[in-house]
N, C-alpha and C positions, 0 to 999 in steps of 0.2 A: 592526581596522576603524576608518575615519575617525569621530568621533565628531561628531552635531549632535546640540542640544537637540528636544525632542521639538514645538515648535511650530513648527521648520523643516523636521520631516520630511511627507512626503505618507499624506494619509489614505488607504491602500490598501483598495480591497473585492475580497475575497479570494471567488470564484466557485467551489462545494463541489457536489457531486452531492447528498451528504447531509450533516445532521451532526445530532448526533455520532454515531459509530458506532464500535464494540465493534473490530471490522475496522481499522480504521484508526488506532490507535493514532502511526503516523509521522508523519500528517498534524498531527494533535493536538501531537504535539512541537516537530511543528516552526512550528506558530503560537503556542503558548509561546514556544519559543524565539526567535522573532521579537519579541514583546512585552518580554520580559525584556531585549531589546536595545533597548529603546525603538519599537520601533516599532507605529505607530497602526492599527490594525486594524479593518475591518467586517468579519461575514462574512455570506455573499450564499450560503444553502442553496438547493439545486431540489428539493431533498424534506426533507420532515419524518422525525422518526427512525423508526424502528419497532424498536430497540432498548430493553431493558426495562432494561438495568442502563445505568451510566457507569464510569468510568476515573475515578481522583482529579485525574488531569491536564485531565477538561474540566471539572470545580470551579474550577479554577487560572486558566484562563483568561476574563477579562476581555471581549473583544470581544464587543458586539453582534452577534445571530445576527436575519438577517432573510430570513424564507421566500418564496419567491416562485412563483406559481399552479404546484402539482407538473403538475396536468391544467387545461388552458385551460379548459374546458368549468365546472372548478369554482370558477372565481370569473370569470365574464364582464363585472363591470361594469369590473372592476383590468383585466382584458386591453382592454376597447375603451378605458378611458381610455387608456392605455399605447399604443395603437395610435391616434388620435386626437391625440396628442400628440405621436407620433416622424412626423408629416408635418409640425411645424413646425421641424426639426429639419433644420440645413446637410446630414449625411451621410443623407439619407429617400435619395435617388436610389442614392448610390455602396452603400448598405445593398441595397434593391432589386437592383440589379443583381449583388451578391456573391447574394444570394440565391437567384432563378432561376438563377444559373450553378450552385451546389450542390443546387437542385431536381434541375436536369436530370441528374446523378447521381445523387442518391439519394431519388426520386420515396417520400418515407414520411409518417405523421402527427408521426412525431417531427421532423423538418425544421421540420415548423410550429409544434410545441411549442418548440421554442427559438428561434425567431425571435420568438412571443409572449411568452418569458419576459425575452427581451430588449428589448422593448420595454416591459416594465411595470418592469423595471431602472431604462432611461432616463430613463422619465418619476421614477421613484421618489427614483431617485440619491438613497442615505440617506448624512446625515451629510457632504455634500458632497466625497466622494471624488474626489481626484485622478490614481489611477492602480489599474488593476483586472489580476487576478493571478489565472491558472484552474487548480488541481489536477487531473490529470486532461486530456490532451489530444483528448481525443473529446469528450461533448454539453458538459461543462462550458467546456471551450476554444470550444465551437461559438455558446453561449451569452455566454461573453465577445466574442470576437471580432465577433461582429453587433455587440453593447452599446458595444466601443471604434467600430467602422465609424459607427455613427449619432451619436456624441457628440464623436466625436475625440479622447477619452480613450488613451493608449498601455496597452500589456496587456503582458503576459509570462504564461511558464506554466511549471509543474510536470507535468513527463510519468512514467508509472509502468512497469505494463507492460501489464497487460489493453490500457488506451486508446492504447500504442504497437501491438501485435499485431492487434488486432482492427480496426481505420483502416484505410481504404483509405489507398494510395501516394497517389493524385489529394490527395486532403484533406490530409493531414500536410504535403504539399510546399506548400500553400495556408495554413497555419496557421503553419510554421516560416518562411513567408517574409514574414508580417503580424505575429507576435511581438515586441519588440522585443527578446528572448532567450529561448529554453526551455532547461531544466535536466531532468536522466532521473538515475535513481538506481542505474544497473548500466553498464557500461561494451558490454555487447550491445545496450540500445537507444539508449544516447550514438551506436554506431557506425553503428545500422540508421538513425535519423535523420540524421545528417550525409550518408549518401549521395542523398539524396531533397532535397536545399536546398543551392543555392551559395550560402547564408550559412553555413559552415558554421563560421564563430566566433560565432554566436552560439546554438551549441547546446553547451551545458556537459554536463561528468559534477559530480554532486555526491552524494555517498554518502548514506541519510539519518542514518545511525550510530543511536546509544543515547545515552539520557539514561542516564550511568552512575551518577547522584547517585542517581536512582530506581533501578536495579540496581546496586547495590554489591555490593563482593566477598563471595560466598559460604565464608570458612573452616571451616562444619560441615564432616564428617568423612562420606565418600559410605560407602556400604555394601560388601561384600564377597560382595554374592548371586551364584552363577555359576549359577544356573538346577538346581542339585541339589538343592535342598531343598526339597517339596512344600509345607512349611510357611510359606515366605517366597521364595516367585518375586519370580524378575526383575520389575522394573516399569520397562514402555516405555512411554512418554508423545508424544502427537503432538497439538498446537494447529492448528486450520486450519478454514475454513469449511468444510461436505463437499460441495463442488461439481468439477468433472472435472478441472479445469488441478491441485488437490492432490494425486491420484496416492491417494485415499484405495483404492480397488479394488485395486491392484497392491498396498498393504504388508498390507491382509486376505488375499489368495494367500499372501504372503511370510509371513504369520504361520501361515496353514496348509498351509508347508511344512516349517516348521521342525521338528526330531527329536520323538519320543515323547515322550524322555527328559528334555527340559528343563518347568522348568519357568517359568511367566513370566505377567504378566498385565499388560492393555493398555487405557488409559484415555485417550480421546478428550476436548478440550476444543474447543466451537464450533460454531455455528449448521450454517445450509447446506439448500439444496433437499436434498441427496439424502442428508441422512440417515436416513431413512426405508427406502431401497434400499438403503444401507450395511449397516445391521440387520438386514434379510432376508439379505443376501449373508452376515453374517456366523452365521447362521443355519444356512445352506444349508453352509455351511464347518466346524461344527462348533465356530463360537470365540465363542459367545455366552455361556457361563460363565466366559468370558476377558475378557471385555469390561465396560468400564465406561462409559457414555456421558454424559459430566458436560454439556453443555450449554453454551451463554455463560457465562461467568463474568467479574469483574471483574481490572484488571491485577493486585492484591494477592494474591488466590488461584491465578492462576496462577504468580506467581512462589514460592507455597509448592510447588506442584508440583511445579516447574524444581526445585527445593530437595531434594525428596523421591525423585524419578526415578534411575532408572541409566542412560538411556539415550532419546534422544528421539528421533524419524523422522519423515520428509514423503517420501514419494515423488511430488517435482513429477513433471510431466509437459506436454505440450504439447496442449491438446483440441483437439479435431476442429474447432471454429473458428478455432485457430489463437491461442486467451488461453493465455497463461501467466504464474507466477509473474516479476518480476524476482529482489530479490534479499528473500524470503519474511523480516520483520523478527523473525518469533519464531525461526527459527536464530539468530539475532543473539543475542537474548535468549537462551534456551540457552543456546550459548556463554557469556557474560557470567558464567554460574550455575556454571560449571565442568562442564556437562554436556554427555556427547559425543554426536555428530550422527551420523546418517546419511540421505546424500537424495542427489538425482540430478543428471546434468550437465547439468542446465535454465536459460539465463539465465544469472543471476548469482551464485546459489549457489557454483560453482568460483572464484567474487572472495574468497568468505568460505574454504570449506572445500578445504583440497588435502587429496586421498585419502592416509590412512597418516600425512599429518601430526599432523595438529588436528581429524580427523573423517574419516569415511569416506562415498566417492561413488561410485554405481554409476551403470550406463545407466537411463537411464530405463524405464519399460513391460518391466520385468522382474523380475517375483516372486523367477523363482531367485537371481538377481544378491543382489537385497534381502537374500533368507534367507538365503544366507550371509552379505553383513556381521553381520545381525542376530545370527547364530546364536554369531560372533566375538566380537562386544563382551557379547551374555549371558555365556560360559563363560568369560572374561577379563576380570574387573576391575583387575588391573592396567594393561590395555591402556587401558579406561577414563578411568583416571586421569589417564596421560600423555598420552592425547587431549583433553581436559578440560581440563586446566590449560595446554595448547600453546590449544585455542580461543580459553580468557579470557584469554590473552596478547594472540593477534591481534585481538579487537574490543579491549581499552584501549589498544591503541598506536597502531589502524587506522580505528576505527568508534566514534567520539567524536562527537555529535552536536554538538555546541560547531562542531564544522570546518565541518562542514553550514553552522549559522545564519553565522560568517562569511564565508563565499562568498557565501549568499544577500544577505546584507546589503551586500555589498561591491558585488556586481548590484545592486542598486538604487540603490544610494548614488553608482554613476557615472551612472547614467542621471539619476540627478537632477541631480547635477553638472555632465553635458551641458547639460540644458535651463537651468540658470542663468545 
């Protein structure tokens, strides 16, 4: 990456739905790893956390965290100055007019909520920011985007997958063509993007990889359980919020499909609406003496986990509105751990794990499929092993979070270059 000193690079404010959050761990990496390259960071939350723990890595980072009215309603005098003050503002009209054109689509309250978050942005502009950066291509994109229109500030963005799937076509093609580039982290919404924008070099794939400093090589010595010993079952391990796009429903069938005769227990890490429903379900299934429900927990603990597991699973899936997983960063991790995978051919998952190689992948939305990989890698640890030690191959040769930060930096650092 070209190198300047840090008082010639631009102050970026970087536009976050939330922060921090337990969930997002890649995001967190990857504005470290922006920082650790010099670069000058605000960051611009639309909600406050509601996470009880933290990650070491958001101690690590440095940038100003500045909140801005989650709900209009609860700080009204910040929204009328904010609005009050974007009518003295060159882009009030060309703002206005983007914004009735996206009314008339998507007639909601949340329209108005980031058009006032936006304007209390403008007026706010902390730290004298010269160029604003949105994680997330739906309300936080929607929130930058007004904030660059009224200011004339240039923006880029980070696209994921929920905010790629869940978008209307109309918006994406309206956001990808005001961008000055967007970036996606799976090569299935690199592609579903490009088709919706005749700019279509300025929409990159960028992986977001693993900090592998923070996951280093695991050389304990994995266990030898094949599920016959009542006294020391198999342990399968699954990280994931419990909401529908995880596929958490399908691998509770899958686990109570699997034989009599094994033996195995299964412990969940991670918030989530519906873990409430999961627990009854697993209830209803007979596998609640099976089950451990650990909760949030912090990055450290879970990677003693990755540590201790024989085997990890997520049965992505595609929910009924249409969000899915891209490419789910805790398989990554796994991997990294020497621990073998199994999950489904959702997104970008098939980018990380080829079935039979490095990890096994089934269809999606299907228990059986599941219980048997499952029932495979229990009664086989040697298969295990060789699947495990083929994964942490492919993330340190392929999913280096280093490659991430210099593309992104290399993006910006031409666009600055541009405007010089």
């Amino acid at each position: 990456m070209k190198t300047k000193t840090l008082s010639q690079r631009r102050k970026i404010l970087v536009v976050l739905k939330g922060y921090p959050r337990l969930s997002e761990t890649f995001i967190a990496q990857e504005l470290r790893g922006l920082e650790k390259a010099g670069f000058d960071l605000t960051l611009i939350s639309m909600r406050r956390p509601t996470d009880k723990k933290r990650h070491p890595v958001h101690d690590e980072i440095r940038a100003r965290v500045v909140y801005l009215p989650e709900y209009l309603h609860e700080e009204p005098l910040r929204v009328l100055k904010g609005m009050m003050a974007s009518f003295r503002k060159a882009g009030i009209t060309a703002l206005w007019k983007r914004f009735f054109k996206d009314l008339s689509r998507d007639l909601s309250r949340n329209r108005f909520r980031r058009l006032g978050q936006a304007m209390v942005l403008a007026r706010e502009w902390p730290d004298n920011g010269e160029w604003l950066h949105a994680h997330f291509i739906h309300t936080p994109a929607s929130v930058t985007e007004y904030t660059s229109i009224l200011t004339g500030v240039p923006w880029t963005c980070s696209a994921h997958a929920k905010d790629i799937w869940t978008s209307p076509d109309w918006e994406l093609h309206e956001k990808l063509g005001s961008a000055r580039w967007t970036v996606t982290c799976t090569r299935s919404g690199y592609e579903h993007m490009r088709t919706l924008t005749p700019r279509k070099e300025a929409v990159h794939l960028s992986y977001h990889g693993l900090d592998l400093a923070r996951f280093g090589h695991f050389g304990g010595k994995r266990s030898q359980r094949d599920g016959s010993d009542p006294a020391d079952p198999t342990f399968i391990l699954s990280v994931g919020r419990a909401v529908e796009k995880k596929g958490y429903e399908t691998l509770l069938k899958a686990l109570a499909l699997l034989p009599g005769d094994l033996n195995w227990r299964f412990e969940h890490i991670g918030g989530g609406d519906n873990l409430s429903k999961l627990k009854v379900l697993a209830a209803d299934l007979n596998l609640a003496d099976r089950i451990t429900w650990k909760g949030a927990l912090a990055q450290e603990d879970v990677l003693d986990h990755y540590r201790r597991a024989d085997v990890f699973a997520l049965a992505c899936r595609i929910a009924s509105n249409g969000d899915r997983d891209g490419l789910p960063n805790v398989l990554v991790e796994a991997s990294s751990q020497r621990l073998p995978c199994i999950s489904t051919s959702v997104s970008g998952v098939p980018e990380l794990l080829v079935d039979g190689e490095n990890g096994m992948v089934v269809p999606p939305d299907n228990p059986a499929a599941f219980a048997v990989a499952l029932e495979k890698m229990i009664r086989h640890p040697a298969l295990r092993s060789r699947l495990g030690d083929a994964a942490e191959k492919r993330v340190r040769e392929h999913f280096d979070h280093e490659a991430s930060i210099d593309q992104l930096g290399r993006l910006f650092e031409d666009e600055w270059q541009k405007a010089s």
